[in-house]
N, C-alpha and C positions, 0 to 999 in steps of 0.2 A: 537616714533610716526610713522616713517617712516617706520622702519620695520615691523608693525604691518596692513598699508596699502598693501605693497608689499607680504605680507606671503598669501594671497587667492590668488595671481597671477597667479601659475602656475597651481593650482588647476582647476580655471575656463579656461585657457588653456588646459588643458587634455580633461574639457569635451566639449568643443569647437570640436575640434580634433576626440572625441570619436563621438559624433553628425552625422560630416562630414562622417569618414565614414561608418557608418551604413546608411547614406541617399545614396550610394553609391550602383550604380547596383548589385546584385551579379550575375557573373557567370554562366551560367547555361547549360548544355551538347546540343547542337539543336535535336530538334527532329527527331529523325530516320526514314529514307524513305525504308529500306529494311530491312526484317529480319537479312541478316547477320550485318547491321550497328547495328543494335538493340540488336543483342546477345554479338557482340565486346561492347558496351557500359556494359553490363550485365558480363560481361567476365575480364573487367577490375575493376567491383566494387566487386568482388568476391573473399571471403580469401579460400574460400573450395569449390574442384568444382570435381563430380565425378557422374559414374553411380551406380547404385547400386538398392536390391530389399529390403523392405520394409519387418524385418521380427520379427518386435515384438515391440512391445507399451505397456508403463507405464505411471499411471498417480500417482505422487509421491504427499502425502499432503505436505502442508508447514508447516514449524516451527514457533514459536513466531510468530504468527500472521501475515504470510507470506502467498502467495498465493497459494505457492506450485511452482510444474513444470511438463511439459508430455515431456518426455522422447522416441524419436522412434529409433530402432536401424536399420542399413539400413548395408547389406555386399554389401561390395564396390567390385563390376567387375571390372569397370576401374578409375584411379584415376588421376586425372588431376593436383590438385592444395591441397595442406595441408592434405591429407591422403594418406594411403600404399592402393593399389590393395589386395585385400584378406582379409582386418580388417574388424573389424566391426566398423563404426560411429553410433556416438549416438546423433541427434540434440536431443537438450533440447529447451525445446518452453514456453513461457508463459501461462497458462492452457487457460485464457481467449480467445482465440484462437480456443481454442477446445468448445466453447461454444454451445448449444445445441445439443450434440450430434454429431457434423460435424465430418466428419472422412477424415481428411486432407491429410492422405498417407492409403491409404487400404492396409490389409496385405496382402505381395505376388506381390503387384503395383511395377515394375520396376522404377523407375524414372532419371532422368541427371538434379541431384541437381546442383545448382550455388546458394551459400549461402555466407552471409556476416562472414567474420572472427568472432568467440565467444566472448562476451563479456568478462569480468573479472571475472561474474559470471556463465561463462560457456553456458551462453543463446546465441541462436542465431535465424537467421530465413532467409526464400529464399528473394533473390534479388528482388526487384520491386515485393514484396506481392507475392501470390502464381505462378507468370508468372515465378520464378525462380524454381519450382519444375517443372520440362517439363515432360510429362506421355510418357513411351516406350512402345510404344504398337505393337500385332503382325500382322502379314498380310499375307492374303489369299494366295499370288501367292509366295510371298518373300521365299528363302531357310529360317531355324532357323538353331541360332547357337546355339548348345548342351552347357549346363552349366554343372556344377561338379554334379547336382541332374538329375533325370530321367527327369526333365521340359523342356522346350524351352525359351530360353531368347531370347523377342521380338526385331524386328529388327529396329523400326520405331520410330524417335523421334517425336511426335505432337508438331510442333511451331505455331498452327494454333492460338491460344493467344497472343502469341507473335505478330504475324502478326496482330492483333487489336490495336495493340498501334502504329503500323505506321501511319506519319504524313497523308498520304494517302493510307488506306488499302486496301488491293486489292480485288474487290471484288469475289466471285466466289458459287457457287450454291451446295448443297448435292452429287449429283450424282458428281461433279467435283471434289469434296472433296474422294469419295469412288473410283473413278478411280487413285488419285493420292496414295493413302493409297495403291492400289494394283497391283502401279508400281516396277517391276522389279530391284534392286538396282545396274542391269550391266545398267542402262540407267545413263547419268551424270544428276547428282540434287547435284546443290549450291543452298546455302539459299540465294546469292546474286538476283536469279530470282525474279521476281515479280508477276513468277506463283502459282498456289495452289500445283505443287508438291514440292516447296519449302517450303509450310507448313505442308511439312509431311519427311521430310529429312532423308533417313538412319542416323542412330546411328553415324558409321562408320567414316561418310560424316562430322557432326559433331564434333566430338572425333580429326577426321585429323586437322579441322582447327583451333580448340582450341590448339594441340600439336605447332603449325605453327604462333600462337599466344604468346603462350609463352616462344619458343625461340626468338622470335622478341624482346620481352619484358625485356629477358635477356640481361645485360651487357656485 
């Protein structure tokens, strides 16, 4: 009799235990006041992190009643984190995604992907929803740098999205925006500014702090 009182004991101990701490705060990264705290947050939740141009799109059906997948192949310029410079990457995306017709990466769209590590079935997708696909776009005044094709590889990374999810965004006007877009890149622009040419950053500018990131981050 007595063993058959004490045999639920630790059972209802564990979910006591289990209760506690899921009542239990969790965690949670503070909200970013500058672009650069906002891309180090982005930077750190990133298994794949590289520039690269946007140059071919599949949409794969599924099998046994599977949903499918879309497929975009992206040659990597430069490569940060979990890819070679010169490959080709291929996120694979849930098609739902692609829903109505959205054209998520245009072909030819340079981008400075920051993506989550691939899942086990090889899916993946950018950091904080599309804020981790960043557009490299070109500029008026800026030199281009020559790629391996007769094109011009844009010099400008837009964090101007980025910059909407700080805790307090900074605000700034169109013509503000097209003046910074068509700043010089011998002028210094850290993303740690809280100006709007910190929402249009050389590549460059970018690229250096991530490498300066990931040695830090090394053992």
């Amino acid at each position: 009799m007595t063993s058959s009182l004490q045999s639920p004991l630790p059972l209802f101990l564990a979910v006591i235990l289990l209760l506690s701490k899921s009542a239990l705060p969790q965690t949670e990264l503070p909200a970013p006041k500058t672009v650069e705290e906002a891309l180090h947050q982005m930077f750190d939740s990133a298994g794949v992190i590289f520039t690269g141009e946007v140059t071919a799109i599949r949409s794969l059906p599924g099998e046994n009643g599977s949903s499918g997948v879309v497929e975009i192949d992206f040659k990597i310029d430069a490569a940060i984190r979990g890819c070679n410079s010169g490959s080709i990457y291929t996120l694979r995306e849930w098609p739902g995604l692609w829903a109505g017709g959205d054209q998520r990466y245009p072909l030819g769209q340079h981008f400075l992907m920051l993506l989550h590590a691939p899942s086990p079935s090889g899916m993946a997708s950018p950091v904080e929803g599309m804020t981790g696909a960043i557009p490299i776009r070109a500029t008026t005044s800026a030199p281009q740098i020559a790629s391996s094709s007769t094109a011009t590889t844009p010099v400008i990374a837009d964090l101007r999205w980025i910059g909407t999810h700080l805790l307090r965004p900074p605000a700034f006007s169109p013509s503000q925006v097209t003046a910074a877009a068509s700043m010089p890149p011998t002028q210094s622009v850290t993303p740690s500014n809280s100006s709007v040419a910190a929402q249009q950053a050389p590549v460059a500018v970018v690229l250096d702090m991530f490498k300066d990131w990931q040695h830090q981050a090394q053992p």
